[in-house]
MIMARLO-930459 format. One record per residue: chain; y, z, x of N, C-alpha, C, O, CB in turn; residue number from 1. Coordinates in steps of 0.2 Angstrom, whole numbers, plus 5000, padded with zeros to 4 digits. Glycine has a CB too. Example, Ala and Ser with C-alpha at 12.3 -4.5 7.8 and 13.67 -1.06 7.14 Angstrom:
c_nc2_nc3_nc1_cac2_cac3_cac1_cc2_cc3_cc1_oc2_oc3_oc1_cbc2_cbc3_cbc1_k
A_4972_5039_5066_4978_5039_5062_4984_5039_5066_4983_5042_5071_4978_5045_5057_1
A_4989_5035_5064_4995_5036_5068_5000_5039_5064_5006_5040_5067_4997_5029_5070_2
END
This chain:
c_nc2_nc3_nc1_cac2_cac3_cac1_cc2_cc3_cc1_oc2_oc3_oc1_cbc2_cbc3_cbc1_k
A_4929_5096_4801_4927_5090_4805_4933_5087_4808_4938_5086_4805_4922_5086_4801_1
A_4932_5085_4814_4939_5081_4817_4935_5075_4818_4929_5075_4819_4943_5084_4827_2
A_4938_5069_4816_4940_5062_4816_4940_5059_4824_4945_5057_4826_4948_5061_4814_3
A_4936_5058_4828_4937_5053_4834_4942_5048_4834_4942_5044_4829_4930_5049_4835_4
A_4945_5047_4836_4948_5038_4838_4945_5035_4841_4941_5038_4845_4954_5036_4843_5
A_4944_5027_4839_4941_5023_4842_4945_5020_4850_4951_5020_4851_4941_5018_4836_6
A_4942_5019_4853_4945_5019_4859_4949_5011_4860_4947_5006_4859_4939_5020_4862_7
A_4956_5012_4862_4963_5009_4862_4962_5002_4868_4961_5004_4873_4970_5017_4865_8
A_4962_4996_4866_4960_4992_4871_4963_4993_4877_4968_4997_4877_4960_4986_4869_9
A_4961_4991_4883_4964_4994_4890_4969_4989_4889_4968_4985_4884_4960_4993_4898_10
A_4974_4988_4892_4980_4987_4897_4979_4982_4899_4974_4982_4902_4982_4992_4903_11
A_4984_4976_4898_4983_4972_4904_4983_4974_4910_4984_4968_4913_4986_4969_4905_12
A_4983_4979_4914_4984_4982_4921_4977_4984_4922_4974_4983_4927_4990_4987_4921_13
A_4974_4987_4916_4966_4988_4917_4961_4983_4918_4957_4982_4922_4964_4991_4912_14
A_4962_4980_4914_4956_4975_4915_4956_4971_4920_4960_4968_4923_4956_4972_4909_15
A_4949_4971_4921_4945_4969_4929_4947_4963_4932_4947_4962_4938_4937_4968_4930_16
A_4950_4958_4927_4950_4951_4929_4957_4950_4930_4957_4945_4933_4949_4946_4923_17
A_4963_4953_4929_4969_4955_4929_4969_4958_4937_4973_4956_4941_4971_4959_4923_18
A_4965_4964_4937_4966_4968_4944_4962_4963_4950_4964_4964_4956_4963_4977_4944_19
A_4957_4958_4949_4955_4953_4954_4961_4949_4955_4964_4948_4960_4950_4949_4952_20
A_4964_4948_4948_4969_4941_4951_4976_4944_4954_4980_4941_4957_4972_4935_4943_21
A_4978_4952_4953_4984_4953_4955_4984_4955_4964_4989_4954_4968_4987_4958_4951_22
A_4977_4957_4964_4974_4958_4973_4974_4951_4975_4977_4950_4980_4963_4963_4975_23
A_4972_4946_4973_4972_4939_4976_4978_4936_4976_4980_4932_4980_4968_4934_4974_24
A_4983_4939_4970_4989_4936_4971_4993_4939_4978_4997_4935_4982_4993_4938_4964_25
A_4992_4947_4979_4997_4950_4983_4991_4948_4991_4994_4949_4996_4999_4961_4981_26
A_4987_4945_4993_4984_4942_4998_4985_4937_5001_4983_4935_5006_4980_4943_4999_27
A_4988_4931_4995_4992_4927_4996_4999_4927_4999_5001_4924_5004_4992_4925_4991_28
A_5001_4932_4995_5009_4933_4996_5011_4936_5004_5016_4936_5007_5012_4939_4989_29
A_5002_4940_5005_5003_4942_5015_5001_4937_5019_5002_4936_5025_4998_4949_5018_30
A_4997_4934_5015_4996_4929_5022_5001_4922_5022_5002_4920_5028_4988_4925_5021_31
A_5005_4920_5017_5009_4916_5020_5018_4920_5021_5024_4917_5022_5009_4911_5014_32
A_5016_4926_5022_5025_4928_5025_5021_4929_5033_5024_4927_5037_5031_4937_5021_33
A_5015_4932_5035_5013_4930_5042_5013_4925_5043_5018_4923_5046_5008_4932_5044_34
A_5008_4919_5041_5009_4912_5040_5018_4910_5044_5019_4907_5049_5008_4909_5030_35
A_5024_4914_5039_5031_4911_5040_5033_4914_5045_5039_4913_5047_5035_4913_5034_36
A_5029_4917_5048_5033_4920_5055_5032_4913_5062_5035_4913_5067_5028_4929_5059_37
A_5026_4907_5060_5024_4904_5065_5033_4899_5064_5035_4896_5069_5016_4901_5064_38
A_5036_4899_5060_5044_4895_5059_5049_4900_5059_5054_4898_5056_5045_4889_5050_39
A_5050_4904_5060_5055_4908_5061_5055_4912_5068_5049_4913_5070_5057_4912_5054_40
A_5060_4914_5071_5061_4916_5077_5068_4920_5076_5072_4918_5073_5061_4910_5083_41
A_5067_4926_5078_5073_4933_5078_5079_4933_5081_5079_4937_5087_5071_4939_5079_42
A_5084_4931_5080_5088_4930_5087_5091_4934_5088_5096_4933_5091_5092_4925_5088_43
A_5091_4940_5085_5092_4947_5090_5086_4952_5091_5088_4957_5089_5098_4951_5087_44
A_5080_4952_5092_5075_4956_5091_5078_4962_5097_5081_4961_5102_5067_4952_5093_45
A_5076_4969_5092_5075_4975_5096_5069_4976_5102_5071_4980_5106_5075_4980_5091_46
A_5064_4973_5103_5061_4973_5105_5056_4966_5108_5050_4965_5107_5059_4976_5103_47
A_5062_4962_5113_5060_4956_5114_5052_4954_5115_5049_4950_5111_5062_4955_5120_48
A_5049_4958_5121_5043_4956_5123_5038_4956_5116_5036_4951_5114_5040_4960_5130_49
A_5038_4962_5113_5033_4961_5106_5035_4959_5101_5031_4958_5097_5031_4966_5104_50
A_5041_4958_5099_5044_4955_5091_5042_4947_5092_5041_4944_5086_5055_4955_5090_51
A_5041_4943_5099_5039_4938_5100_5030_4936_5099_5027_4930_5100_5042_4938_5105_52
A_5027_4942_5098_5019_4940_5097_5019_4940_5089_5022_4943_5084_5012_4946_5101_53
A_5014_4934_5091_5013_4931_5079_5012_4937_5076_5008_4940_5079_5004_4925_5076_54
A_5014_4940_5070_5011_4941_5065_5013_4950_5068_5011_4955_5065_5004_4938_5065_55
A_5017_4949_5072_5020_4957_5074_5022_4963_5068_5021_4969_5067_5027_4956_5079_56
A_5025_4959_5065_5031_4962_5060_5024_4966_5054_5025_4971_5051_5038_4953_5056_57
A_5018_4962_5054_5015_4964_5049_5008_4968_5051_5004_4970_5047_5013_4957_5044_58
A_5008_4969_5059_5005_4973_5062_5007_4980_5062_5003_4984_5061_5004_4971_5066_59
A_5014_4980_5065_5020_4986_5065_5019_4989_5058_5018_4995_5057_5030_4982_5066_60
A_5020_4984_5053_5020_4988_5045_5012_4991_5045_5011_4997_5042_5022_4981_5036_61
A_5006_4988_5047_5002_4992_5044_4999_4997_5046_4997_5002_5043_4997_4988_5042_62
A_5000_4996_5054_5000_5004_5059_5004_5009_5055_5001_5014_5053_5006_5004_5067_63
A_5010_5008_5054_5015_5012_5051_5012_5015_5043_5014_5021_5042_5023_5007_5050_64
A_5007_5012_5038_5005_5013_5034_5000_5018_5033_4999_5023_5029_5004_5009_5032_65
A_4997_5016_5040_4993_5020_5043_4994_5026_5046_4990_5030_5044_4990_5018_5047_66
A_4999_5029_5049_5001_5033_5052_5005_5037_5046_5007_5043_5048_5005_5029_5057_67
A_5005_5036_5043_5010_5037_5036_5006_5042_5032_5009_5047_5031_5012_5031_5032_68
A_5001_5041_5029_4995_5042_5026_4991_5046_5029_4987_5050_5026_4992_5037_5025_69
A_4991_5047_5038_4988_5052_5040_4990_5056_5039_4987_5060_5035_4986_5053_5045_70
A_4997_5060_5042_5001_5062_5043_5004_5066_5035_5007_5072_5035_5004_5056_5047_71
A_5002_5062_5029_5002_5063_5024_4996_5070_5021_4998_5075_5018_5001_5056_5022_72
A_4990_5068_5023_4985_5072_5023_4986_5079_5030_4982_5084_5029_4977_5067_5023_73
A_4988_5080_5034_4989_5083_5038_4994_5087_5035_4993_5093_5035_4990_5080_5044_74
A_5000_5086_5032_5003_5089_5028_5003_5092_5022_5008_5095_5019_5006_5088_5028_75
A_4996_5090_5020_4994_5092_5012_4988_5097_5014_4985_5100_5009_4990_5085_5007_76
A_4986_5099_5021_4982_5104_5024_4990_5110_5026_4989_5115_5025_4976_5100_5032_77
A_4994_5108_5029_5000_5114_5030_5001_5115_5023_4999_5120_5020_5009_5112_5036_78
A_5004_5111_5020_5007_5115_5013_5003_5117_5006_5005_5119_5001_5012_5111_5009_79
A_4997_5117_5007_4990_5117_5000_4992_5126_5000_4995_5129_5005_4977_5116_5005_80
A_4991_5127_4994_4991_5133_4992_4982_5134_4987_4978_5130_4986_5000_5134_4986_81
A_4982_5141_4986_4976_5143_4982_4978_5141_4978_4984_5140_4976_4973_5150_4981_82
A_4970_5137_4972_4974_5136_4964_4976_5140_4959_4978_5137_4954_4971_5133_4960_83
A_4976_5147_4959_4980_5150_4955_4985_5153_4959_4987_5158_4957_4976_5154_4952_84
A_4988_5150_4963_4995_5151_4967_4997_5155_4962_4996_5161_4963_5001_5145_4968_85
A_5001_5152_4956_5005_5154_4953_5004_5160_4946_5007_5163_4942_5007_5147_4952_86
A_4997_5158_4947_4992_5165_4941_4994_5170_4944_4993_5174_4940_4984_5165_4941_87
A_4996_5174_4950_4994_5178_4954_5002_5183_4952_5003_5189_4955_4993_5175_4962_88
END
């Protein structure tokens, strides 16, 4: 006969109340560095006309996150192998 373990309390990283407060912490922390773009101005921007519209910088990053991720799965379709690749 084998012994079960009792099950090991979760993680502070698990538990639900912890992962609510660290998603509201990090939606805080995005909305006041957009918030901080309305007081700061770039004085050498690579791209005058658009580095100058609000909230650019955090638009640029999420396109790019996006773009990143597709691009991610589009390359997990070229390089997929069968699952016994390596059985063979």
């Amino acid at each position: 006969m084998t012994e079960t373990k009792p099950p090991s309390d979760p993680s502070w990283f698990e538990k639900p109340r912890n992962i609510n407060w660290m998603i509201g912490v990090l939606l805080l922390a995005c909305m006041a560095l957009v918030l901080a773009d309305l007081f700061y101005e770039n004085p050498h921007p690579h791209f005058p006309k658009w580095e100058n519209v609000f909230g650019f910088q955090a638009w640029f990053g999420f396109i790019a996150f996006v773009i990143i991720v597709f691009l991610g799965r589009l390359l997990r379709v070229i390089v997929r192998r069968p699952e016994d690749y390596y059985d063979r």
